[in-house]
Wavefront OBJ file of the C-alpha trace (Angstrom):
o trace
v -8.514 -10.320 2.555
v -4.428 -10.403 3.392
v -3.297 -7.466 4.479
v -0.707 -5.448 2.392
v 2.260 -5.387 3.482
v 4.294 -1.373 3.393
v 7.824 -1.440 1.493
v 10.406 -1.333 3.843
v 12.207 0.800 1.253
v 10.748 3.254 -1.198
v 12.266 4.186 -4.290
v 11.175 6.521 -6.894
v 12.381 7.532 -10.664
v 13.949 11.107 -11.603
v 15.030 12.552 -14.511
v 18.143 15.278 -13.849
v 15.924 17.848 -14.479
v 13.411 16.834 -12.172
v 16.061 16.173 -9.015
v 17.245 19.698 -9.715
v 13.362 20.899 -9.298
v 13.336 18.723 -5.995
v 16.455 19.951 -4.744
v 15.712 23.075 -5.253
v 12.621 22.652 -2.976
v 12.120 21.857 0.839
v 10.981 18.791 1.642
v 10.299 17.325 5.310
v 11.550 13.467 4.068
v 15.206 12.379 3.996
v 16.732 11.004 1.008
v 19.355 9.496 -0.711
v 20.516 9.792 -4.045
v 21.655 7.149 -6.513
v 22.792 9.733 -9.603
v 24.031 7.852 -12.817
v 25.911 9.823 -14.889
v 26.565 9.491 -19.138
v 30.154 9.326 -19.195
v 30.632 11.563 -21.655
v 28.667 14.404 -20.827
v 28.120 14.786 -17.209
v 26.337 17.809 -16.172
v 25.875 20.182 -13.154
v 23.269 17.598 -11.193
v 25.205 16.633 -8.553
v 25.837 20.459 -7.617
v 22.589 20.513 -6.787
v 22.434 17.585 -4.344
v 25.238 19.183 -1.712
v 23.524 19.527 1.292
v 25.260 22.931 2.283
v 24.287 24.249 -1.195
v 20.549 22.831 -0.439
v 19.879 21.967 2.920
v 16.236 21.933 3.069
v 15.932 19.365 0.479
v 16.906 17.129 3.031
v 19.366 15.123 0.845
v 21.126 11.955 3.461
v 23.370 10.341 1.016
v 24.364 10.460 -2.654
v 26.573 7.821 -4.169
v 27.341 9.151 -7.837
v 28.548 6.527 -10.579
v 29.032 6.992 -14.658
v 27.709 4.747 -17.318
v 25.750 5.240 -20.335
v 22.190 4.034 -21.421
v 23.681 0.803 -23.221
v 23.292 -2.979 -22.773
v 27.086 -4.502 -22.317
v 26.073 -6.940 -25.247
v 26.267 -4.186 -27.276
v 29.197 -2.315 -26.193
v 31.188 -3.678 -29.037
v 29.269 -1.876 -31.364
v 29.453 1.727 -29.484
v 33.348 1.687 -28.060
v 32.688 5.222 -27.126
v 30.129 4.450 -24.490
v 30.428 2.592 -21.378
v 27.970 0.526 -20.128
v 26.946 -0.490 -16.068
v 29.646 -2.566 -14.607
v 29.015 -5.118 -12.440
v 31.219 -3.222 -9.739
v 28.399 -0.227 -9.975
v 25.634 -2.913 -9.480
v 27.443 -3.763 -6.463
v 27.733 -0.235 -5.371
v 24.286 0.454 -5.663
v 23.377 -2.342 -3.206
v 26.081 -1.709 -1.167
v 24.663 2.079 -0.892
v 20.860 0.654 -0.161
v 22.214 -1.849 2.127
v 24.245 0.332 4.134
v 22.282 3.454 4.586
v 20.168 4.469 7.999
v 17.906 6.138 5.409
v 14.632 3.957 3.593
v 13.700 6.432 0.869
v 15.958 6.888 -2.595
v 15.931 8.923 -5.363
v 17.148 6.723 -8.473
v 18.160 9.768 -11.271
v 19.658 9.418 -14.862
v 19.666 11.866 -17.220
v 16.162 11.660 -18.825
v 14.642 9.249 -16.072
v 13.116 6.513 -18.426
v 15.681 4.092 -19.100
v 18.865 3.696 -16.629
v 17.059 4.576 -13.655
v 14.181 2.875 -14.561
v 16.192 -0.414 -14.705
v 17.886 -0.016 -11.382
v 14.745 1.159 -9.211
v 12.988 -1.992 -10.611
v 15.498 -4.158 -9.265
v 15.703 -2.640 -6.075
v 11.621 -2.804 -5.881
v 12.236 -6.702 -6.475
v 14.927 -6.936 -4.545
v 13.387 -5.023 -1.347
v 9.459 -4.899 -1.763
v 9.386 -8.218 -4.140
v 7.320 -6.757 -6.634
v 8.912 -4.542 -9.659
v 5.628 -4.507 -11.972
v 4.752 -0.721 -11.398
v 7.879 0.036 -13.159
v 7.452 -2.526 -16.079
v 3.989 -1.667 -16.606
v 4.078 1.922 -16.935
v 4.667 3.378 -20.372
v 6.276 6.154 -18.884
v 9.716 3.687 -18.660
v 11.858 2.216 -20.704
v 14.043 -0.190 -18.389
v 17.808 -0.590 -19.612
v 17.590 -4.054 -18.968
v 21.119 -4.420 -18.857
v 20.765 -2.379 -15.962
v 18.478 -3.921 -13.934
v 19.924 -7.491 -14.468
v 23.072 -6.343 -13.068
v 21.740 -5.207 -10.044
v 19.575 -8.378 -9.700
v 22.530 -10.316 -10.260
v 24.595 -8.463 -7.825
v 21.823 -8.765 -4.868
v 22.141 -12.798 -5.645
v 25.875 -12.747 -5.499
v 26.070 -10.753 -1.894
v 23.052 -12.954 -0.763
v 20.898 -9.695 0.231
v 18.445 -11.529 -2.618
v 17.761 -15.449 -2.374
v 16.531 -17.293 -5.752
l 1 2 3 4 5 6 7 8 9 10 11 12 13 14 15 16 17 18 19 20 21 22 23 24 25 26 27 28 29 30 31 32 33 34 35 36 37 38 39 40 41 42 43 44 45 46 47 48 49 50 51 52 53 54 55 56 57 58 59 60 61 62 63 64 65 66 67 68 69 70 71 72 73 74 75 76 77 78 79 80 81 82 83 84 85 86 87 88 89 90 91 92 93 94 95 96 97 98 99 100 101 102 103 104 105 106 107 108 109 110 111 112 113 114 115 116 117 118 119 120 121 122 123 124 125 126 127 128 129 130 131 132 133 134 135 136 137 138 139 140 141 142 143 144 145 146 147 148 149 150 151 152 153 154 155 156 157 158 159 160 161
């Protein structure tokens, strides 16, 4: 029987409500934050993530970024919402690639669909396996979303084909 091999990363899904919750809790693990924004009504979340305003939560690093739960395809059809960029794909590896700490907190508003998308390509990107994402019918993955963030891993060569 192979062995199985540990993630060298983990990620995990959070709605805003539920980072609050954590934030407002102390925890023994460092993380960091990848916080996405709707663009048109951004809330108090990333109040909560300051580490002087919570330091037992034990927050490393938090890299913030607006866009709203649409594919690009379809941005035509909403002007009034923005979709992920492929600059913000290339943030959010940038962030993973460059930070001393292995354990992330993907949040969107609700948790289902943006953050969903991203944390599975980070899974495949870093652990090679994204199916505990896809398979749970607790997510909706903004696939938009996650094949930016493949795409971008490609481009920077942190992810061979």
């Amino acid at each position: 029987m192979e062995e199985k091999k540990n993630p060298i990363k983990h990620f995990e899904v959070m709605g805003h409500y539920e980072l609050k919750d954590y934030c407002s809790k102390r925890h023994d693990v460092f993380k960091s934050v990848i916080l996405i924004n709707d663009t048109l009504d951004k809330d108090d979340t990333e109040d909560y993530i300051n580490h002087d305003a919570n330091p037992l939560a034990h927050i490393y690093r938090m890299i913030s970024l607006d866009f709203d739960d649409i594919d690009g395809n379809y941005a035509h059809e909403t002007p009034e919402c923005t979709p992920m960029s492929k600059e913000q794909a290339r943030q959010i590896i940038n962030f993973v690639e460059h930070n001393m700490c292995n354990n992330f907190i993907i949040s969107c508003h609700a948790g289902v669909s943006r953050s969903a998308g991203v944390c599975a390509a980070l899974e495949k990107i870093y652990n090679g396996d994204d199916k505990h994402i896809f398979d749970s019918p607790k997510y909706v993955s903004n696939r938009w979303c996650y094949r930016l963030v493949l795409n971008a891993a490609f481009e920077m060569g942190v992810m061979k084909k």
